[in-house]
N, C-alpha and C positions, 0 to 999 in steps of 0.2 A: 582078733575077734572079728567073725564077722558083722560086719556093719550095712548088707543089702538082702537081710534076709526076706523082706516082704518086698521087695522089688521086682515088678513086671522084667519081662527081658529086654522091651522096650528102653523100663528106665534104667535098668541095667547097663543098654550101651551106652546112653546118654550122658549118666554118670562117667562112663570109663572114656565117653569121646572129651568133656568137659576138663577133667581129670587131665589128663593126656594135653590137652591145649593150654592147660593153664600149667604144669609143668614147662612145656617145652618153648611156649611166647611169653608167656606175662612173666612167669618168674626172672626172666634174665633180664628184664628192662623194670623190673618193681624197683630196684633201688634205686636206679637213676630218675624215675619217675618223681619218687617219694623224693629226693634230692633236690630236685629241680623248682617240685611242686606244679609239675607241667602232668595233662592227662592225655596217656598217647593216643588219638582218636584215630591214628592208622591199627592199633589193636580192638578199640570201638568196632571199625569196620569190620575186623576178621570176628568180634563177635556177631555181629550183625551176619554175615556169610553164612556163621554157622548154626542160622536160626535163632538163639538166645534170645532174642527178643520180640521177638514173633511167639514164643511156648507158647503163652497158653490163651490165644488169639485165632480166631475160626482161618482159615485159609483163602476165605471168599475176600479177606482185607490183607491179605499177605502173610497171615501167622501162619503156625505150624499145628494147630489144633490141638492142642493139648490143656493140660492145665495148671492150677495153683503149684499140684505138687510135681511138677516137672522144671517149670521156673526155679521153685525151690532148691531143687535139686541140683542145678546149673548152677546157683548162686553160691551153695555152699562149696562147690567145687572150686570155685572161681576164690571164695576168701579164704581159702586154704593157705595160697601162694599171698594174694594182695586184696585188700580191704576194700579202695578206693575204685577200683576197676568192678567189684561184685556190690559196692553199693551205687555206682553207677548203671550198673543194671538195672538194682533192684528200682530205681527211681525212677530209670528210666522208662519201667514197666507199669510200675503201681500210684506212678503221681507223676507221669505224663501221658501214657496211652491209654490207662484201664478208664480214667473221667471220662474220656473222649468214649472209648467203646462203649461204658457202663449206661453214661447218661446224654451222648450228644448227637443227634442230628443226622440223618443219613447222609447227609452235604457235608456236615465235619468229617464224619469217619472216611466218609470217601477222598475229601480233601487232605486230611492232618493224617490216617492210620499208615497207610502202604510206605509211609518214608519212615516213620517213627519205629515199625515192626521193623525194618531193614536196618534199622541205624544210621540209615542217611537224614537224619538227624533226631534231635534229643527236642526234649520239652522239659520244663518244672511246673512246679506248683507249688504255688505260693499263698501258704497259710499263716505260720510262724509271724508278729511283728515283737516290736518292742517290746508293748505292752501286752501284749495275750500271746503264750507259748500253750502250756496245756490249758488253760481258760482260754481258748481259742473263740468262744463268743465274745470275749473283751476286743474284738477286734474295733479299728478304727479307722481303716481303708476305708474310702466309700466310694459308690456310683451312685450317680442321677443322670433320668434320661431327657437326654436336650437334642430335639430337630432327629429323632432316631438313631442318636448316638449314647453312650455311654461316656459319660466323663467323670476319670477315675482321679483320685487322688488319695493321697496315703505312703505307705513302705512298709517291706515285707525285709525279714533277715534269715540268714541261714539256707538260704534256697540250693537244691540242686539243681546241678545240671542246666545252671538259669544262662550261662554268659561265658559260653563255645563257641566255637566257632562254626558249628550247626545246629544250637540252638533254634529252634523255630518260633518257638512263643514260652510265651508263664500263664495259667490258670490263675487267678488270683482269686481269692476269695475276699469280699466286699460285703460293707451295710446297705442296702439298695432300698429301706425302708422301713416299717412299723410294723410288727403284726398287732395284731388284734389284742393280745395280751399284754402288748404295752414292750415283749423283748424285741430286740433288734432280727430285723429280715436280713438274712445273710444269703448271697448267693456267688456263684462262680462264674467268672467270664475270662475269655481270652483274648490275650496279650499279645499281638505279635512283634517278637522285637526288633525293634527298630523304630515304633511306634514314636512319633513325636509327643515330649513330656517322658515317657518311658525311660529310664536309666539303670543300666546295672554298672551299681558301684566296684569299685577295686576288690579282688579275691579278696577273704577275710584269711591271715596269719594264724592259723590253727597247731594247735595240737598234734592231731595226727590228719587220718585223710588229707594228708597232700595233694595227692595225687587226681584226687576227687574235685568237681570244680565246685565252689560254691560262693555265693554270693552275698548281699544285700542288697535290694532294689528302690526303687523311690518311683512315687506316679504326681506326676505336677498335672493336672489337667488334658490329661491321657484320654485320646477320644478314640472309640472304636467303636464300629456297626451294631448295633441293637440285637442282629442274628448271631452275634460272638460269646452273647449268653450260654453257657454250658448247662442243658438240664431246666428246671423246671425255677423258675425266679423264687427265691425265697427257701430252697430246698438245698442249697450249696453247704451248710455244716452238715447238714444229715447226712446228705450225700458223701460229703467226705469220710466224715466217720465209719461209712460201710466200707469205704474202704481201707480206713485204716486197721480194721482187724485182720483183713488178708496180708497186709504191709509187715502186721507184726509177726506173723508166719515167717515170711521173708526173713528178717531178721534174724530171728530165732534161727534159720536157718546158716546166715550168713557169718552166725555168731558161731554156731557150730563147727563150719569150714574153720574158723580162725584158732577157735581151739585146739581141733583136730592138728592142724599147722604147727603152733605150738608144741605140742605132743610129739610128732614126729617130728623137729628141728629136736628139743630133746632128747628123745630116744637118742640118734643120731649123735648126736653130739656127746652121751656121757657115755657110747661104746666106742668113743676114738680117742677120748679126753683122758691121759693117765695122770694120775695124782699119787705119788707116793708109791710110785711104782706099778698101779693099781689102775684099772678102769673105775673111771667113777660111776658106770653102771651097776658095782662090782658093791657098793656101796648098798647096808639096809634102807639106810635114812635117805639116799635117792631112787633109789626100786620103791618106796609105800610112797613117793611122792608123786614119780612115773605112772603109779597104779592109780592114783587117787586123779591125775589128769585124767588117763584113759575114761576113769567113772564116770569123771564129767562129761567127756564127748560122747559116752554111751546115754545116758539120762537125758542131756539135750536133744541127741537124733530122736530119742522117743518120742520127745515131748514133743516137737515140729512134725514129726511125721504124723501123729496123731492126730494134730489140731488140721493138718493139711486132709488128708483122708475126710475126717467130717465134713471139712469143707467144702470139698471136693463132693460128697455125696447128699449134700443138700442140708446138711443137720447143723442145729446151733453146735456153734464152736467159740464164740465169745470169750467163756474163761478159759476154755485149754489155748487158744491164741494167746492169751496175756500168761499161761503159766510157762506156756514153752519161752517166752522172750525172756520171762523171768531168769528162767533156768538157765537159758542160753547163753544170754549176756552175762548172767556170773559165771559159768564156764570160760569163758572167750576170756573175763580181766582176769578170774583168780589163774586160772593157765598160763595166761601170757606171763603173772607175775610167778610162777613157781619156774617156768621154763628160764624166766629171765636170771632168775636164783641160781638154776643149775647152770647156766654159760659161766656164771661169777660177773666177773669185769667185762668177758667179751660179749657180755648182755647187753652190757650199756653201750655198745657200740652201735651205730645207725647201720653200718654195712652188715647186720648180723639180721636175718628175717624175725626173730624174736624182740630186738628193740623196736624194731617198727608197730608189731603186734601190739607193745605193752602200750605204745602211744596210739595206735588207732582206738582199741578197742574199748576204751574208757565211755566212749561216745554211744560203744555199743547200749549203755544200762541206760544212757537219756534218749535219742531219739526216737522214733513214733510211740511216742508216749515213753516215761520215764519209770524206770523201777518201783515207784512208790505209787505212781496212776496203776500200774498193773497190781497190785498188791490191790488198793480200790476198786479194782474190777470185780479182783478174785474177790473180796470181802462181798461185794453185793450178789456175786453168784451164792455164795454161802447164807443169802440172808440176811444181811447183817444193814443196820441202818442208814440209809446213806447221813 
């Protein structure tokens, strides 16, 4: 089935150049990756060469001019084969360069963008702590400013792309005050690491995303310049939030590659696999299962490409962003676990790209924003009381 029918010929090749790159580099080093729990930053780079992270970034700071739905489009290519390498992207687009380009400084962009769109190095940001995951104003990091400094104290968990070895900084999101109604002033400033008090803790033992770096951080009286504010003081969750609806695009999209993945490891596998003399493709009860995968990764492409488009042309996209993650990330887990079904036993194997799948993608339904936040969403588009 075709699956690029509203595709410029632009993203046409982009797709096929993506596609094509993550078959023939990532896929042969995804297992040892995943294995290792090591993320190959010599493949970082050849993303970086090939644009990926520059998409959808004007060219006057080194991007490729383009936009949401082209990053999109690289991402799902990329979590076709491996998860950790396309959500490494995605992070390293949407919650390390976009703050910077969205809300920072002609002195930031021009300092922090041209290495970060090249992939000579990464950034995080750092929202997530203990105690406030999706209640992210429960935060409890804070700054005050002393002698034109910022001095940060706190910890953040879960972070990407926080503690590489070109990591450049973490955004952090901080209490910096009161407002007027009595709720907490939350704002965003940057980190650079290496900062004195600054620490990023040992990888956390995950799940899946091996391969993905991620962290937890700690700020002991962490002091940086008063101009390292990102954006407008007091304006760091709003801000954030705006971007987290293009994030969940992403996703959605990422989610899709993975399914897709699934699906064809599948396919694949029950027209070589004889049982009883039989291909197990050959089988009703796995053809309506094969069929029922493909539905998924047809419905999720919709959903992302749609919410991408609007977005892309200036229109609320709110709840179709939260329906596509929806769809997407139950595409990505219930695939990976039907695909892992049809392997049988050689599912449960790590060297098989479908075990990998069935443990990355779990994460898919919680992060930027959780299955049940997007349901919430969807309900208040609908009206419905908060």
């Amino acid at each position: 089935m075709d699956s690029t029918f509203d595709l410029t010929d632009d993203e046409r090749e982009l797709a096929a150049v993506v596609r094509q790159f993550a078959t023939e580099v990532i896929a042969p080093i995804a297992y040892e990756a995943d294995r290792t729990h090591t993320l190959p930053l010599d493949v970082v780079a050849q993303m970086g060469e090939l644009g990926l992270f520059g998409l959808p970034f004007p060219e006057e700071y080194g991007g490729q001019g383009g936009d949401l739905f082209a990053l999109a489009l690289a991402i799902e290519g990329i979590g076709r084969v491996d998860q950790s390498l396309a959500i490494t992207l995605e992070a390293g687009v949407n919650l390390g360069a976009m703050p910077v380009f969205r809300f920072g400084t002609e002195q930031q962009k021009q300092e922090f963008l041209p290495d970060l769109l090249a992939a000579r190095a990464l950034a995080g940001f750092g929202l997530t702590e203990p105690e406030a995951g999706s209640d992210a104003g429960a935060s409890r990091t804070t700054a005050r400013l002393d002698g034109g400094e910022w001095v940060i104290n706190g910890s953040k968990q879960f972070i990407t792309n926080s503690g590489t070895d070109i990591t450049r900084f973490v955004t952090v999101t901080a209490v910096t005050g009161e407002r007027s109604d009595g709720r907490k002033e939350i704002s965003t400033i940057i980190v650079p690491n290496g900062t004195p008090g600054f620490t990023v803790q040992p990888a956390y033992d995950k799940v899946g995303w091996h391969a993905s770096d991620t962290h937890p951080l700690s700020f002991d009286d962490v002091r940086v310049p008063e101009e390292n504010l990102l954006g407008e003081r007091g304006r760091g969750f709003a801000n954030f939030l705006s971007i987290l609806d293009e994030g969940r695009i992403a996703i959605a999209a990422l989610s899709t590659g993975a399914a897709e993945g699934c699906l064809e490891a599948a396919l694949d596998y029950a027209g070589k696999r004889v049982v009883f003399g039989e291909q197990l493709g050959t089988r009703q009860s796995i053809q309506f299962m094969l069929a029922r995968m493909q539905a998924r990764v047809h419905t999720a492409r919709l959903a992302w490409h749609h919410a991408a488009r609007l977005r892309d042309a200036g229109r609320p996209y709110k709840a179709e962003a939260a329906i596509a993650k929806l769809t997407a990330s139950d595409a990505a887990m219930d695939n990976a676990r039907d695909a892992t079904q049809i392997f049988g036993g050689n599912g449960f194997m790590n060297e098989y790209p479908v075990a990998r799948h069935f443990r990355d993608s779990k994460i898919l339904e919680v992060g930027e924003g959780t299955s049940e936040v997007q349901l919430m969403v969807i309900a208040r588009d609908l009206g419905l009381p908060a």
